[in-house]
N, C-alpha and C positions, 0 to 999 in steps of 0.2 A: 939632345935627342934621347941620351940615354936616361936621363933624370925622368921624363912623360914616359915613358917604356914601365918605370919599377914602379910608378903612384897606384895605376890601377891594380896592378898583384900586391901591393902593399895594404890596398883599400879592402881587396878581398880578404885577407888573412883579416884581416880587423873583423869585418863582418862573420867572418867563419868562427872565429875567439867567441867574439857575440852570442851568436848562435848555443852552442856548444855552455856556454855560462847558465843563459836563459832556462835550461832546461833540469837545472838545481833549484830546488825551493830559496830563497832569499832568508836568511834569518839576521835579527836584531838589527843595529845599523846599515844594510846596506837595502831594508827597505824603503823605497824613496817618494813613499806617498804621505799626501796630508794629515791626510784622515782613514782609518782604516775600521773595518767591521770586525769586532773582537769576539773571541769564542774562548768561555774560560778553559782552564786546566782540563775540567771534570765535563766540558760539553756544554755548559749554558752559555746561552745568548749575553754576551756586556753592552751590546749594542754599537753605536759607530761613536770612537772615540779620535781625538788625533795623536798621531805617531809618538809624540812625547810620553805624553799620560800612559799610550797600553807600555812602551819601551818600560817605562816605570811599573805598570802592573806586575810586567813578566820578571823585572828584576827582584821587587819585594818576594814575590815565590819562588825564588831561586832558578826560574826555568827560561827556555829561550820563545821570545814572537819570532813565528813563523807562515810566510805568509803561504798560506793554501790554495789560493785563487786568486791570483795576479790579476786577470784579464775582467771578475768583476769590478763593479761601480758600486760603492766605493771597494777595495781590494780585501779581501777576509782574508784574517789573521787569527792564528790560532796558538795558546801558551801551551806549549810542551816543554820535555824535554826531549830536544832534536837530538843528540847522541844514542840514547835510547829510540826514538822511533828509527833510527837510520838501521839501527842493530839487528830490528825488529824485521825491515822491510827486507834486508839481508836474507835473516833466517828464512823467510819465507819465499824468496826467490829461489836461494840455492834448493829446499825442503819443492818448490815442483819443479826446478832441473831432475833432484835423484828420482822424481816419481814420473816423471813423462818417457816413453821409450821412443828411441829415435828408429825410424824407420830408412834403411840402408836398399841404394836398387845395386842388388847382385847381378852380376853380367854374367851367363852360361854360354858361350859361341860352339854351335854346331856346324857340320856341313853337307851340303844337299847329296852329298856322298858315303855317310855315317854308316858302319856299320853297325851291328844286333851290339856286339859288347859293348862297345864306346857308347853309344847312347846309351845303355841301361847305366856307364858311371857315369853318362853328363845326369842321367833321369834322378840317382842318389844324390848327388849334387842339388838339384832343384829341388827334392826334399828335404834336405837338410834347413837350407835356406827358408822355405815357407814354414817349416817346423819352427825356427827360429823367430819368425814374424818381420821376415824380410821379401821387400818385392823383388821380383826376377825379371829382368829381362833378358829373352829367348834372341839370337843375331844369327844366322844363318850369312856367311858371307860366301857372295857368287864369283868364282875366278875365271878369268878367261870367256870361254860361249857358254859357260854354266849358268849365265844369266839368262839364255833365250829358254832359257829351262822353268824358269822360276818357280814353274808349280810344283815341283818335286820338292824346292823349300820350301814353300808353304805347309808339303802333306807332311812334311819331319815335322816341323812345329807345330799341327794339329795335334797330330801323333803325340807329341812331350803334352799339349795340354789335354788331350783325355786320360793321357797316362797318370795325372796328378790334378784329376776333375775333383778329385775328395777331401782335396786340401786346397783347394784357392779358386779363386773367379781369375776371369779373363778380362781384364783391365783395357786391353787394345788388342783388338784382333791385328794377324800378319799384316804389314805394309811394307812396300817396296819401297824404300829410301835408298838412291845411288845403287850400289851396289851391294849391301844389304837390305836384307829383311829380316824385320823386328816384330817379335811380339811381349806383353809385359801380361807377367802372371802378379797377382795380389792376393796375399792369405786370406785364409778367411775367419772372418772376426769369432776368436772363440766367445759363446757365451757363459 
């Protein structure tokens, strides 16, 4: 009984390995088709040759076949040098990681009780963050029978968004989820 228990989570891990493999370009021997569509060094067409012959091409120029398109009929292969491209695709992932900014939701919690001080430093607060070019999300939490109140959260968090109408849009107007209410502020896109 225990032996049919581990086959099928044994069978999965295979398939999962599979998986995970597939998704690497195949170079030199471990491509396992007949005949492949060859693309030289420099981008010209060699036409569809078999697996010996280009294996042989890419060795005389010192470079690796590399297949490009598995899932064509017949599979395109292409003579590089894989080391070099791999280095390449590198650089240019990390190079738009350092250039894309990641946008972060800052949480500001107020309550339907706030006074004039306290909100004007939750209101710095929310500037800072949209200054920044992050979204905010506004939470008003209701304690006790401060819920049958709710509209008084709502007019605080109106209040925070025309307070900082000049720096962001209104993403989600107030909504009463449980025992909070939420609203999300979004900067706004400098040009």
């Amino acid at each position: 009984m225990g032996a049919c228990r581990s086959r099928p989570f044994h069978f999965f891990i295979i398939l999962w390995r599979w998986k995970i493999i597939s998704t690497e370009h195949l170079i030199n021997d471990d491509i396992r088709a007949r005949e492949v569509r060859l693309i030289g060094a420099e981008g010209e067409q060699l036409g569809i040759k078999p697996i010996r012959e280009a294996l042989e091409i890419a060795m005389d120029a010192n470079l690796d076949l590399v297949n490009v398109a598995p899932t064509a009929k017949p599979p395109v292969c292409r003579i590089m040098d894989y080391g070099k491209y791999r280095y390449e695709m590198q650089k240019k992932d990390k190079e738009a990681r350092k250039n894309q900014k990641i946008v972060e939701l800052k949480e500001v919690r107020l309550s339907a009780t706030i006074d004039e001080h306290d909100f004007q430093t939750k209101q710095r607060n929310v500037v800072k963050f949209l200054n920044e070019g992050d979204k905010v999300k506004l939470s008003v939490r209701f304690r006790g029978r401060e819920i049958a109140h709710a509209s008084i959260g709502q007019k605080v968090l109106e209040r925070m968004a025309t307070e900082v109408e000049a720096l962001c849009i209104v993403e989600r107007r107030p909504k009463l989820e449980g025992r909070s209410m939420i609203m999300i502020l979004a900067p706004k896109q400098q040009a």
